[in-house]
C-alpha positions in Angstrom: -34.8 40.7 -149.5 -31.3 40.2 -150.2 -30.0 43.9 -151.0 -31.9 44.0 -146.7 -30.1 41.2 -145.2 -26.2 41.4 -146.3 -25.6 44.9 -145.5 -27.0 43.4 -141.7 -24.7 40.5 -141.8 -21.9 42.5 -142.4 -22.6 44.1 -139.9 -22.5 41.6 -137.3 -19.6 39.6 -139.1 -17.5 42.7 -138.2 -18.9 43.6 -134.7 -18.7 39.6 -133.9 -15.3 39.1 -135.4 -13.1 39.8 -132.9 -14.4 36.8 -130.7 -12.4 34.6 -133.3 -9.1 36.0 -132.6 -6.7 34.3 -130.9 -6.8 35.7 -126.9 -2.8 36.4 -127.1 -3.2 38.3 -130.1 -6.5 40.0 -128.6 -4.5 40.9 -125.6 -1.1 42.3 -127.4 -0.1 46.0 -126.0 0.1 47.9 -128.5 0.6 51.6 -128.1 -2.0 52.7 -130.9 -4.9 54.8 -129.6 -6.6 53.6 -126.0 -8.2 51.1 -124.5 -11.5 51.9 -123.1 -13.3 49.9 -120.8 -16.7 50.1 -119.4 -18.9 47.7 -116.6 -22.3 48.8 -118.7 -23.1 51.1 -121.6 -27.0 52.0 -122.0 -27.9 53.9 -124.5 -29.6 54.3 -128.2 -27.2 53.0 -130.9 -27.4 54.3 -134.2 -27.0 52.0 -136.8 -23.1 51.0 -137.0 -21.2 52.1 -140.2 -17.9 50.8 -141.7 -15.1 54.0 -142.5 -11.8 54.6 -143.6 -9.8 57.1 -141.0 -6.9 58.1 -139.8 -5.2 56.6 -136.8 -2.1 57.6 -134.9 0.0 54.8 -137.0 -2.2 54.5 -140.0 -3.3 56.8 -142.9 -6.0 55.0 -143.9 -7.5 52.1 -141.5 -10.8 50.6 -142.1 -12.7 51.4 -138.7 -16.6 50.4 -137.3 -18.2 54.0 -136.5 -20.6 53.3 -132.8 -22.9 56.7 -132.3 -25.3 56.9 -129.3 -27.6 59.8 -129.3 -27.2 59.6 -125.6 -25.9 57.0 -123.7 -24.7 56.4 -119.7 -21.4 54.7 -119.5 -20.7 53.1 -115.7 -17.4 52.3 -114.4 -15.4 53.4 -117.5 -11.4 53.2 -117.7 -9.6 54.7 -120.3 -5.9 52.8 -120.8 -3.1 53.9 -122.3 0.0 52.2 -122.7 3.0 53.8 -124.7 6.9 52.2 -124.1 6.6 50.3 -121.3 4.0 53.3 -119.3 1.0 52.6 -118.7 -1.3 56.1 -118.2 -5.3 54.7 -116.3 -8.4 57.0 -115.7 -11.0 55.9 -114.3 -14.6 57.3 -113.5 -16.2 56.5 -110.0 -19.8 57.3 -110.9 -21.9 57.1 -114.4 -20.9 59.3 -116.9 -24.0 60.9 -119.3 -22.7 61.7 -122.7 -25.1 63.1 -125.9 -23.7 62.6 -129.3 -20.9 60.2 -128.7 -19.2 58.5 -131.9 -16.5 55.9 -131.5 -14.3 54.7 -134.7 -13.8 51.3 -132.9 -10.0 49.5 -134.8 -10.6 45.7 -132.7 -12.8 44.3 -130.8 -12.2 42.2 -127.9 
């Protein structure tokens, strides 16, 4: 029962752990990767999975890996800021992806 349970809260230590962190911290600019944004995400989840990747600034960074088999993303912005310019896209209508992974760095 044990070996079913940990790997489970883990899971949702890590997914739930960025709720703890301080909103100043949370809300910091940094200019590694982008910041994506959505109003609703439907979809069927995969099981999350912890890895170890590569990152624009990092080597090796300990990541959570999100894959939908299919999922409809609505009113999604991608953000990027990168000394002191800040690049936004946004989507007016829902967006239908298949096969979509995210390696996810911090949750806010």
């Amino acid at each position: 029962m044990l070996k079913r349970t940990f790997p489970f809260i883990l899971i949702l230590y890590i997914v739930f752990n960025g709720t703890w962190i301080h909103p100043s911290i949370a809300e910091s600019t940094s200019s590694e990767g982008f910041i994506i944004e959505a109003d609703r995400v439907e979809g069927v989840i995969s099981l999350p999975s912890i890895v170890t990747g590569e990152t624009s600034h990092s080597p090796k960074k300990v990541m959570l890996r999100l894959c939908f088999a299919k999922s409809t993303i609505y009113g999604m912005r991608l953000t990027k800021i990168n000394a002191g310019i800040t690049m936004q896209m946004t989507s007016n209508g829902p967006d239908e992806l298949s096969k979509m992974c995210a390696d996810v760095t911090k949750l806010t």
